[in-house]
C-alpha positions as a printed Julia matrix, in Angstrom:
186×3 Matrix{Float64}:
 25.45  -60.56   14.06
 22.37  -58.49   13.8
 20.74  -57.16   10.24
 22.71  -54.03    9.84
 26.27  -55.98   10.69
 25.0   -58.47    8.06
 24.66  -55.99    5.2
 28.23  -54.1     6.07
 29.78  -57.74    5.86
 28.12  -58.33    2.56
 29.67  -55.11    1.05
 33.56  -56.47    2.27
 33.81  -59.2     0.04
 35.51  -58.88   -3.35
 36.04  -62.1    -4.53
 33.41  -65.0    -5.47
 32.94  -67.05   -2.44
 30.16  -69.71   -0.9
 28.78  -67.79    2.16
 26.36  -70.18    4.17
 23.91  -67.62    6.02
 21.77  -68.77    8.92
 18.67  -66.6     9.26
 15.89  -66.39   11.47
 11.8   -66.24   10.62
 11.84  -62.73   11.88
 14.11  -61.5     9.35
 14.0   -64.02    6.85
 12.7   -60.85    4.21
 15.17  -58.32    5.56
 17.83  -60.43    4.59
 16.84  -61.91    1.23
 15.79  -58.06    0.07
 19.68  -57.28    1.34
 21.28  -60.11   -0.59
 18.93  -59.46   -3.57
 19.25  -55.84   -4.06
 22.41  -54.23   -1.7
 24.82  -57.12   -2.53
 23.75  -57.38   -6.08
 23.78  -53.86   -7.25
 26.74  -52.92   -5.43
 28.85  -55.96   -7.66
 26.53  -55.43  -10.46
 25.67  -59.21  -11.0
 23.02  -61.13  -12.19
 21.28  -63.71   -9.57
 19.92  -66.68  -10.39
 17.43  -68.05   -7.26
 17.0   -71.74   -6.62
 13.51  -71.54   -4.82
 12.66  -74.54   -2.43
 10.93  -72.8    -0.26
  8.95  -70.24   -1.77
  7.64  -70.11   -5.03
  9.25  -68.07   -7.29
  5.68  -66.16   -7.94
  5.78  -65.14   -4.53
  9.55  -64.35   -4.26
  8.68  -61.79   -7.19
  6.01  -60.36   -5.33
  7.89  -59.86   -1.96
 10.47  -58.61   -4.29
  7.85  -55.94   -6.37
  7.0   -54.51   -2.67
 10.59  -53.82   -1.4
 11.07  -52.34   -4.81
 13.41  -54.35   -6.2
 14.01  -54.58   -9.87
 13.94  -58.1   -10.54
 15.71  -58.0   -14.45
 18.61  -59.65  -13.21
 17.02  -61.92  -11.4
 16.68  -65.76  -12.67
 14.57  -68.46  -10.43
 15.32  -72.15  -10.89
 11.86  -72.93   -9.09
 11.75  -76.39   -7.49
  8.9   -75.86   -5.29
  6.02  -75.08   -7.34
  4.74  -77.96   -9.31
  4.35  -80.1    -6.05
  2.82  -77.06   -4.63
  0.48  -77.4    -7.69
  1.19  -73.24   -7.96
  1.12  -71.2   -11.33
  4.23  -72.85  -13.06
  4.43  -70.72  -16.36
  7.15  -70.52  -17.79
  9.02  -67.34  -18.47
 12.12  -66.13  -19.53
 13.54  -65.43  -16.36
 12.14  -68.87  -14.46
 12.46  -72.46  -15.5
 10.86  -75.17  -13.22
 12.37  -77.91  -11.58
  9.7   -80.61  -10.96
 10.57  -81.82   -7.55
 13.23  -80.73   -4.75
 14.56  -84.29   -5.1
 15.85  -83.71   -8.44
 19.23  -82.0    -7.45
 21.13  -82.98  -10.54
 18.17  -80.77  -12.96
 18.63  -78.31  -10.23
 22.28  -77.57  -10.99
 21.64  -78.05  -14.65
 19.13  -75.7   -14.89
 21.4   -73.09  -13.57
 24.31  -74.36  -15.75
 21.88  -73.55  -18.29
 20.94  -69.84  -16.95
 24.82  -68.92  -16.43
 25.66  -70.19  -20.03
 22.63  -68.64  -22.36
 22.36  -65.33  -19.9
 25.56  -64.69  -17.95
 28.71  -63.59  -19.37
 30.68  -62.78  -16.3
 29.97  -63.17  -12.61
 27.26  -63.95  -10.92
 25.1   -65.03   -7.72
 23.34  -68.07   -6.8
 21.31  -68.23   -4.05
 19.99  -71.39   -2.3
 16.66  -71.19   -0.47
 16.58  -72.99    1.28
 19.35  -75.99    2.27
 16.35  -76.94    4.91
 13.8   -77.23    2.47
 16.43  -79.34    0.17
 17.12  -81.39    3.43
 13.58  -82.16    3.98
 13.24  -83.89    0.33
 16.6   -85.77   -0.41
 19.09  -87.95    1.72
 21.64  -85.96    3.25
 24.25  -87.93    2.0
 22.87  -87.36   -1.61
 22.68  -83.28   -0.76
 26.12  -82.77    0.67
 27.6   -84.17   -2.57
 25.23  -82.27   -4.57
 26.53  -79.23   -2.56
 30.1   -79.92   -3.14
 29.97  -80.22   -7.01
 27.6   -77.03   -7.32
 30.01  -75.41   -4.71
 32.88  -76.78   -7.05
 31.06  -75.71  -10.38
 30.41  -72.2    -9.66
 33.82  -71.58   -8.2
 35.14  -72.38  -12.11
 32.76  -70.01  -13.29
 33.54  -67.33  -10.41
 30.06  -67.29   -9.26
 29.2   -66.07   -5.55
 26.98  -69.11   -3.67
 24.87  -67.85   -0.63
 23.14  -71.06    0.85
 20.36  -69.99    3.21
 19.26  -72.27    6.52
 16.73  -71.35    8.79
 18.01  -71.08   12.71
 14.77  -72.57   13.71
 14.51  -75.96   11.19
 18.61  -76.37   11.44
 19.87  -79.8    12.87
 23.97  -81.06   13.03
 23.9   -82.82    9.76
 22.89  -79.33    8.08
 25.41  -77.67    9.92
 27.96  -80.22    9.23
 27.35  -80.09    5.28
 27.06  -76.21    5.63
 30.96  -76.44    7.28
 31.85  -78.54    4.52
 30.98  -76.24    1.54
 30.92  -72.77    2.92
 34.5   -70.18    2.71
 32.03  -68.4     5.47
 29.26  -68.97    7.5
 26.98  -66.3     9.0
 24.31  -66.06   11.86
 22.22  -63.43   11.43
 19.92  -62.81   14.81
């Protein structure tokens, strides 16, 4: 499906679901700012961001040029501190020291969804490459399945993203595992 098909689908879903969504480099941005601001606003939900890609610094200043008002956005940033980037701490981003540390991943979003979110939500995972590249696959497909599990109780939306062009059969294979959907976006 192409960018514009993308953002219609987005808009049909009414219930909480875990939506895998493989995106290219080219419009890697396009659909982030789409997920982040269309999707969002239109259920009026907070998001909280797992970062493994980008730091969250950055995400926020992609985000400040697309316009996108980032107060209900949270970042679980795993990618920083080995980046040796800026890793203060705010009230909207808590830092996760490594990528390999999947279990303070989850509970630092346990801890997001209980002190700031009363009712739905979305997380986002960016990316399940990046995650891939640090832990045992094994290791990340059960890590998967218990946030996938976790957030269903707590009727939280789960977009994992994977990048077309770093994707290999064990990603897929997890990503069939713990995804209601799964979308290509060319």
């Amino acid at each position: 499906m192409n960018s514009e098909e993308f953002q219609k689908k987005l808009k049909t879903y009414q219930e909480p679901l875990s939506i895998s969504v493989s995106v290219s480099l080219s419009n890697y941005f396009d659909i982030i700012k789409y997920i982040l601001d269309d999707f969002s606003n239109n259920k009026n939900i907070p998001i909280i961001y797992i970062s493994a890609t980008i730091p969250s610094k950055s995400i926020s200043t992609v985000l400040d040029v697309y316009g996108i008002d980032s107060k209900k956005i949270f970042f679980v940033d795993c990618i920083s501190h080995i980046m040796m980037s800026s890793t203060t701490y705010t009230d909207r981003t808590v830092f996760v020291e490594s990528p390999t540390m999947l279990e303070t991943i989850m509970l630092k979003a346990e801890y997001i969804l209980n002190k700031y979110v009363m009712k739905n939500s979305l997380v986002i995972v960016d990316s399940i490459n990046s995650l891939a590249i640090h832990n045992d696959m094994k290791i990340l497909s059960e890590f998967l399945h218990l946030f996938v599990t976790y957030l269903r109780s707590r009727s939280a939306y789960f977009i994992i993203l994977s990048m077309k062009e770093q994707s290999n059969n064990e990603i897929s294979n997890i990503l069939n595992f713990v995804s209601d959907e799964i979308l290509e976006v060319e």
